[in-house]
VEXDREN-2710 file (C-alpha; in Angstrom, 1 decimal):
% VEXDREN-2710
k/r/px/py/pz
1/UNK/-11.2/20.7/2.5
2/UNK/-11.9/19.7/-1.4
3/UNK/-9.9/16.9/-2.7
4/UNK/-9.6/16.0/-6.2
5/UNK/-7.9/12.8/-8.0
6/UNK/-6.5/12.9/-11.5
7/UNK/-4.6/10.4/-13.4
8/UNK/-1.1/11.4/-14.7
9/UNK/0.8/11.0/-17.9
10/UNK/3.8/9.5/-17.0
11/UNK/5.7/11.0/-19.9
12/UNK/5.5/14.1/-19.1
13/UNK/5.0/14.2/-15.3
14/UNK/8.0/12.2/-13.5
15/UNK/9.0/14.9/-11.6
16/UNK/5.9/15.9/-10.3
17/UNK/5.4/12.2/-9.0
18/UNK/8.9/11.7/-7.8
19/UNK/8.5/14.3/-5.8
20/UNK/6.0/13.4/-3.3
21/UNK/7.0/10.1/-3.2
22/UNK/10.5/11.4/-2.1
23/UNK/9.1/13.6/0.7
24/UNK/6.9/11.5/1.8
25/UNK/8.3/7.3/1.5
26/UNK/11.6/8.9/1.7
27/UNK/13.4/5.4/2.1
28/UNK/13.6/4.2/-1.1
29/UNK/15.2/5.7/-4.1
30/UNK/12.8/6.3/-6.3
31/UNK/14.5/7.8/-9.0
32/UNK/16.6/4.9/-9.6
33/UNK/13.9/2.4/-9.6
34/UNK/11.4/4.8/-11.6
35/UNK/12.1/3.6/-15.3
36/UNK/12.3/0.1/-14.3
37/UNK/9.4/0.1/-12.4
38/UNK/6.5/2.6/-13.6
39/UNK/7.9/2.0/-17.3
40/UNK/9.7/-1.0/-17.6
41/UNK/7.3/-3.4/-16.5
42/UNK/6.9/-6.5/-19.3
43/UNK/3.4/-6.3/-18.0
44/UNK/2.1/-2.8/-18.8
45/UNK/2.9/0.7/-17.7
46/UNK/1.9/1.7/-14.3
47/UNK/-1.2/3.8/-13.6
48/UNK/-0.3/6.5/-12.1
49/UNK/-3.0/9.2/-9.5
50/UNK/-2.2/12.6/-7.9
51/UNK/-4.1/13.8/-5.5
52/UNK/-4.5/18.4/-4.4
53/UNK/-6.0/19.9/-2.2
54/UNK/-8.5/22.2/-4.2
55/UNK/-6.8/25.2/-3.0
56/UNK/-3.6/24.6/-4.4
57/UNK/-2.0/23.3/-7.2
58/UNK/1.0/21.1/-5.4
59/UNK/0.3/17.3/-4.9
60/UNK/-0.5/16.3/-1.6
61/UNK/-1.1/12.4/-2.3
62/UNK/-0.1/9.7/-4.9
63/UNK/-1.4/5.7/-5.9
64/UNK/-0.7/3.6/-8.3
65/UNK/-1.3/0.2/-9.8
66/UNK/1.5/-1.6/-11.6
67/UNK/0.4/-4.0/-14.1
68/UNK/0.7/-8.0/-12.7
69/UNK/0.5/-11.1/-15.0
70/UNK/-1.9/-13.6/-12.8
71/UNK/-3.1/-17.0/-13.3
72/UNK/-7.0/-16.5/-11.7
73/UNK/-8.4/-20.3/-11.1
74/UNK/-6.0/-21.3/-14.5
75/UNK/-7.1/-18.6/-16.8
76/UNK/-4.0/-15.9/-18.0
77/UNK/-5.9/-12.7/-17.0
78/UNK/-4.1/-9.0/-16.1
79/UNK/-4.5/-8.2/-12.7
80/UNK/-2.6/-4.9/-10.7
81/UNK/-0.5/-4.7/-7.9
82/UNK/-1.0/-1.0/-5.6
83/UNK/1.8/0.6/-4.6
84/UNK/3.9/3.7/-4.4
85/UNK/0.9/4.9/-2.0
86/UNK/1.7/8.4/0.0
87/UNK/-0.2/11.4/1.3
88/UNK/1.1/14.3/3.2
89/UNK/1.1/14.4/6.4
90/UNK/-1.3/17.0/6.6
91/UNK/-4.0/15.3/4.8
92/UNK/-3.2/11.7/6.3
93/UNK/-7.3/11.4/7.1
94/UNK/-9.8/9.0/5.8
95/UNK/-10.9/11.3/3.3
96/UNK/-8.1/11.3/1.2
97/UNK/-6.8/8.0/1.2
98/UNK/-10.3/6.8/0.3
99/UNK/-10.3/8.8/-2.5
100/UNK/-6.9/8.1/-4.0
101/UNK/-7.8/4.1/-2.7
102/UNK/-11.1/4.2/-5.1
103/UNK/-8.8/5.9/-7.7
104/UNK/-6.9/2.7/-7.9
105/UNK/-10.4/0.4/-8.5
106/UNK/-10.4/2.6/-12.4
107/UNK/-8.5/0.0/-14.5
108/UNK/-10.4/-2.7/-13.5
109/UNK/-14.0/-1.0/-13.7
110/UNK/-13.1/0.1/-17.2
111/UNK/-12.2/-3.9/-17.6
112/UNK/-8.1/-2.9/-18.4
113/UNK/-8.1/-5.3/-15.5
114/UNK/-9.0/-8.6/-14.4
115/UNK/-8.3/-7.4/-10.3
116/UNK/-6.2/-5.2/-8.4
117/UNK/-4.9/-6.2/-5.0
118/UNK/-2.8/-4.0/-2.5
119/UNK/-1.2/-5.5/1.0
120/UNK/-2.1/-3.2/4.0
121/UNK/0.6/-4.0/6.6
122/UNK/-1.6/-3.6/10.1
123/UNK/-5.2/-3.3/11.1
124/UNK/-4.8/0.5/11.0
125/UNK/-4.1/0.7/6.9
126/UNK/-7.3/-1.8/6.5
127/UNK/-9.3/1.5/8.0
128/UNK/-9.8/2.6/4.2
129/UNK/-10.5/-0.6/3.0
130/UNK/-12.8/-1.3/5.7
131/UNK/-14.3/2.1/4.6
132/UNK/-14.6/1.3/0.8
133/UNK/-16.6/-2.3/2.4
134/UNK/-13.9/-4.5/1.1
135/UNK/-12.4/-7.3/3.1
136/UNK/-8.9/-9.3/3.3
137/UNK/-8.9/-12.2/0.7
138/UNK/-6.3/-14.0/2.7
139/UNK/-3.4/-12.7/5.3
140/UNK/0.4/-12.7/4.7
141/UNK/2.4/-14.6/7.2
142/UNK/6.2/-14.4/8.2
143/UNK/8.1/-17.6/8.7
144/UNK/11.7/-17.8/10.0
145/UNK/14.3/-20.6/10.7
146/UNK/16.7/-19.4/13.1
147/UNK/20.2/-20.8/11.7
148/UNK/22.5/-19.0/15.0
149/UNK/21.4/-17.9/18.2
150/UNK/24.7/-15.3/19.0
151/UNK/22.5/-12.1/18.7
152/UNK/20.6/-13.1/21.5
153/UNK/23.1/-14.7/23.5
154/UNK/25.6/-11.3/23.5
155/UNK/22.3/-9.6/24.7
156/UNK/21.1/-11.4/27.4
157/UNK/24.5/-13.4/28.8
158/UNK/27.5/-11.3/30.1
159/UNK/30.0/-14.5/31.1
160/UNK/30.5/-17.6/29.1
161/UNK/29.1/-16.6/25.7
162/UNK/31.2/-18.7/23.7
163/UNK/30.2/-21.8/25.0
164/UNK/26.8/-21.3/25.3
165/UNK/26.2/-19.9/21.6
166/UNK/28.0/-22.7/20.6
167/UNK/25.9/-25.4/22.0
168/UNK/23.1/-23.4/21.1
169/UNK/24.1/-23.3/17.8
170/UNK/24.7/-26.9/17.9
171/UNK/20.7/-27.4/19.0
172/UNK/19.4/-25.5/15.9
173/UNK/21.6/-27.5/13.3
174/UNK/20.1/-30.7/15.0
175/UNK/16.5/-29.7/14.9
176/UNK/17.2/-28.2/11.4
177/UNK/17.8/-32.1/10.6
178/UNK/15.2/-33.4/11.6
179/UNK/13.6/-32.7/8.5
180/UNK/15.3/-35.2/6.8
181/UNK/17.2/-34.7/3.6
182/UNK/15.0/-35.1/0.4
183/UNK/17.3/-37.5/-2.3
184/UNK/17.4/-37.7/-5.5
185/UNK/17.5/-33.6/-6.6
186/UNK/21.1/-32.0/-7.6
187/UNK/20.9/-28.4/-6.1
188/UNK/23.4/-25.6/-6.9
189/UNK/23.3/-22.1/-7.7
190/UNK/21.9/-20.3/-10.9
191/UNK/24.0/-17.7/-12.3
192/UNK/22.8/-15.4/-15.1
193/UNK/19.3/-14.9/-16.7
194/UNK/16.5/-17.0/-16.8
195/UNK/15.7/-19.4/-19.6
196/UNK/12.7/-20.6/-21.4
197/UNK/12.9/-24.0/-18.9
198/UNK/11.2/-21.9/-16.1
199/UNK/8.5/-20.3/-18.4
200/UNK/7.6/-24.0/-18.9
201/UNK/7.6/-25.0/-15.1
202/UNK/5.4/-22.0/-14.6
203/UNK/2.8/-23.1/-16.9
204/UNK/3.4/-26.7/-15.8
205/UNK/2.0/-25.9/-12.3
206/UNK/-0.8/-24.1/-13.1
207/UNK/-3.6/-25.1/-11.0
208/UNK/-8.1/-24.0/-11.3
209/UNK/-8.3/-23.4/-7.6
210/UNK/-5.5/-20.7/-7.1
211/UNK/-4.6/-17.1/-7.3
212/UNK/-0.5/-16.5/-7.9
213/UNK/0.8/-14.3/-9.8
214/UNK/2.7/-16.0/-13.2
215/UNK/6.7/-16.1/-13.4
216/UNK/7.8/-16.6/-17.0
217/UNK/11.5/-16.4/-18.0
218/UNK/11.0/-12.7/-18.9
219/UNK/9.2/-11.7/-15.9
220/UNK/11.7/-13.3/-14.0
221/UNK/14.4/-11.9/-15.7
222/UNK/12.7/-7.9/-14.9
223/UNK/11.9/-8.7/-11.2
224/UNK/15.2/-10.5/-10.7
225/UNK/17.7/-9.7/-12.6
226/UNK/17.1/-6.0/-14.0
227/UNK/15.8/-4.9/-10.3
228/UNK/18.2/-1.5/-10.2
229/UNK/18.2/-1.7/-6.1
230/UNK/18.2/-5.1/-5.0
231/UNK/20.6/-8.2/-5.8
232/UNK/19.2/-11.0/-5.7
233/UNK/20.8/-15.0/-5.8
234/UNK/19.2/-18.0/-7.1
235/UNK/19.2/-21.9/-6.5
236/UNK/17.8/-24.4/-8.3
237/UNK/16.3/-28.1/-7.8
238/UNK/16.6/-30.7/-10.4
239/UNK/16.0/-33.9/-10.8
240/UNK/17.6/-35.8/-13.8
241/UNK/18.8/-32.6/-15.0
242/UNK/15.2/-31.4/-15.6
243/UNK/14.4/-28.2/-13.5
244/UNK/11.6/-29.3/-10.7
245/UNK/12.0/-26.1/-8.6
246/UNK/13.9/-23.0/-8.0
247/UNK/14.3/-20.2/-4.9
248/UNK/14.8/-16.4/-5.2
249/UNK/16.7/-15.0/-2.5
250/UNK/18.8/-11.7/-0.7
251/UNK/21.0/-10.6/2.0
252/UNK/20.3/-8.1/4.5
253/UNK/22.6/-7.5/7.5
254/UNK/22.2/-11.2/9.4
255/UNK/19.0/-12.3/7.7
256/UNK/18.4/-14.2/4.6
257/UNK/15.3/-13.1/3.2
258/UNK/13.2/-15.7/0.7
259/UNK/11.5/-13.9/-1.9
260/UNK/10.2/-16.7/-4.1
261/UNK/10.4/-20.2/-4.3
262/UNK/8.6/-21.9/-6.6
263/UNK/7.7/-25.5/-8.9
264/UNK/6.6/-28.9/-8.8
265/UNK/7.1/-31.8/-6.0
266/UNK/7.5/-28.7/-3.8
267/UNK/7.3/-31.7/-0.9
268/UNK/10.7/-32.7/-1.8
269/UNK/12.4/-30.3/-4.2
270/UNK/11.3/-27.2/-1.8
271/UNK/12.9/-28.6/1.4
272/UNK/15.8/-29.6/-0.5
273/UNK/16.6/-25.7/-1.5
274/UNK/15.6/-24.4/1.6
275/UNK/17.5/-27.0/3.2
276/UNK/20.7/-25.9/0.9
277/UNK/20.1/-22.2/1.4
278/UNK/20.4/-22.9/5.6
279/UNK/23.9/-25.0/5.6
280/UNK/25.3/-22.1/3.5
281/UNK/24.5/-19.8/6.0
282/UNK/24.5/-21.1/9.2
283/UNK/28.0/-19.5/10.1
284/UNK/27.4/-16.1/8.9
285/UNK/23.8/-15.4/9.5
286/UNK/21.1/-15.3/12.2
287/UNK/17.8/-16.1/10.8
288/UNK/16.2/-17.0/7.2
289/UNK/12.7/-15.5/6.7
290/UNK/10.0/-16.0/4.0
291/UNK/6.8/-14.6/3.4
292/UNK/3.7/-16.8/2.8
293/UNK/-0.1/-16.5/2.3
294/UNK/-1.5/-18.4/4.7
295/UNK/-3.4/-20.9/2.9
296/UNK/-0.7/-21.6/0.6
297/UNK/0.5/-24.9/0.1
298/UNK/3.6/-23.4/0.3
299/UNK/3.0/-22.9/4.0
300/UNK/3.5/-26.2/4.7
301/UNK/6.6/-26.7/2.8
302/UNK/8.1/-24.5/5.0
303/UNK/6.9/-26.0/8.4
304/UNK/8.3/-29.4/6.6
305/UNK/11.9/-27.4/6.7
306/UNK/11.2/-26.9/10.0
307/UNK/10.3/-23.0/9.8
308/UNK/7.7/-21.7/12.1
309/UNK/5.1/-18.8/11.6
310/UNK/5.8/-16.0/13.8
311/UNK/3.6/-13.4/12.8
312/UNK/0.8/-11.7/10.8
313/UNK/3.0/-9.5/8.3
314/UNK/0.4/-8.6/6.0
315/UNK/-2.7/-9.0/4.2
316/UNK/-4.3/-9.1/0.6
317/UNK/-6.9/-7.2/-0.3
318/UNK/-8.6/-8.0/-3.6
319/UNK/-10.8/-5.9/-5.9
320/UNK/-13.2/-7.0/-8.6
321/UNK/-16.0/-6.4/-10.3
322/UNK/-18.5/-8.6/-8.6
323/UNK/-20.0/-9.7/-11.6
324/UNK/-17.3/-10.5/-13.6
325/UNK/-16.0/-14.1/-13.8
326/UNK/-12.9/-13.4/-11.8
327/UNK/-15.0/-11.8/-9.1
328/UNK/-17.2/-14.3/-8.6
329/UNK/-13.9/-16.9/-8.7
330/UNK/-12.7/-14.7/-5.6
331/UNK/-16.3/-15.1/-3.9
332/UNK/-15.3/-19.2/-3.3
333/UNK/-12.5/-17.9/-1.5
334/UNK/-9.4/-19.9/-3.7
335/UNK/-5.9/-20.4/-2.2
336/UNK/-3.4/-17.4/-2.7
337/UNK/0.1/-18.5/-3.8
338/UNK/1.6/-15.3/-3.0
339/UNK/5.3/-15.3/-1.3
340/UNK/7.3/-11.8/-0.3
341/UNK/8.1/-10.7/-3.6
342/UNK/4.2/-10.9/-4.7
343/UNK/3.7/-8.5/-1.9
344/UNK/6.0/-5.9/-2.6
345/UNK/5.6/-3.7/-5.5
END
């Protein structure tokens, strides 16, 4: 079996690629998010790969990298994100994922790119990296803070629920204050788009020994606000009226699910929104969970708020050019500021 890689021209092959993306990571919509995401971006239009077998001239595999903003140890630099990634399941070997994996590595060996990363769920999707001798730059970790316990009390307890869910229910909103309450910070809810204030708290917190990806006002505005599938709520910490912090967040089912929180005095103006974001949801919700790097500082804003890891969801795996300045800033191994929404593409 011969495979062979080509990039696509987006302009005139949509259909083409929206096709085995549909047949193959038929959960999402693609055709809805397609404009948005693969043309849309603030940062750059995605690079797009197919992948045939020689014998034939339908796809059998796609990649691509959409373009990221990063701040790399303090520097502005592009960097890419790799998503959208699907073979057939006929030609779901090693071969062909390495292939279409390596594809990915272009923009930034023709220096378009400072980095690409992508974020293999399980050991088994690290089998091409491990393949292609790259290793995991740091590991994405799920948090939660369970806010009711009624789910698993109706599951395990046949008499007396009521009672019981209720004291248990009790339990969590006392250990859920013995965090404390941070003063000082008004917290409420941010309706419409996002202003130049939080392009200016982004820059603000800029630090030389990090990797995060940046969040100015109009990249907010795209991943937030213009997102065609997901809605998305936001709160925001300030102190004197001056924004300190913020928090990025949706609803699924029973769970609340943090994609971003970010800013300064995290300490006190993190707890405080993810403090906020639990007494508005401990009656109608389960569970709140977040997403965190694992040497982030943000991890231990979390365990302040009395979160607790539960599991390895993820990790990052980074690709430069070994030589290059950003390389060599990976090689000292720098904290990774990534939260959920830095994960999915």
């Amino acid at each position: 079996m011969a495979i062979r890689v080509r990039p696509v021209r987006l302009a005139s092959e949509t259909d083409e690629v929206l096709k085995i993306l549909s047949a193959n990571l038929p959960a999402l919509p693609h055709a809805r998010r397609y404009e948005w995401l693969y043309r849309g971006n603030p940062d750059g239009c995605a690079s797009t790969w197919l992948a045939y077998d020689d014998g034939s001239d339908e796809a059998i595999g796609v990649a691509s990298v959409f373009p990221r903003a990063m701040w790399v140890g303090g520097e502005s630099k592009i960097g890419g994100q790799v998503g959208d990634f699907a073979i057939a399941p006929a030609y779901r070997s090693l071969g062909p994922a390495v292939l279409l994996q390596k594809a990915t590595f272009e923009p930034v060996d023709q220096e378009k790119m400072a980095l690409c990363y992508d974020c293999p769920p399980n050991a088994a999707a690290m089998a091409t990296f491990r393949r292609l001798r790259c290793e995991p730059n740091c590991s994405i970790e799920r948090y939660a803070l369970p806010l009711r316990v009624d789910r698993h009390v109706n599951s395990r307890v046949v008499v007396g629920r009521r009672p019981l869910a209720a004291a248990g229910n009790a339990g969590l909103r006392l250990y859920r204050a013995l965090a404390g309450q941070p003063g000082g910070l008004e917290v409420a809810e941010h309706q419409g788009r996002f202003g130049d204030e939080f392009t200016e708290l982004d820059r603000a917190i800029v630090t030389t020994d990090a990797v995060r990806l940046q969040r100015s006002a109009v990249r907010l505005n795209w991943r937030y606000r213009d997102d065609p599938l997901g809605k998305h709520r936001v709160l925001t910490a300030r102190r004197g009226g001056e924004l300190a912090a913020y928090l990025v967040f949706s609803e699924a089912d029973e769970a609340i699910r943090i994609e971003d929180l970010s800013g300064r005095e995290l300490a006190k103006a993190g707890v405080a929104l993810l403090q906020t974001l639990a007494r508005r949801y401990e009656k109608s919700h389960q569970v709140i969970e977040a997403y965190v790097a694992r040497n982030s500082p943000l991890s231990g804003v979390f365990h302040r708020a009395r979160f607790r890891r539960r599991a390895e969801a993820a990790s990052v795996v980074a690709y430069a050019k070994k030589d290059s300045s950003t390389g060599k800033f990976l090689g000292q191994q720098p904290a990774w500021g990534f939260t959920g929404a830095d994960v999915q593409a």
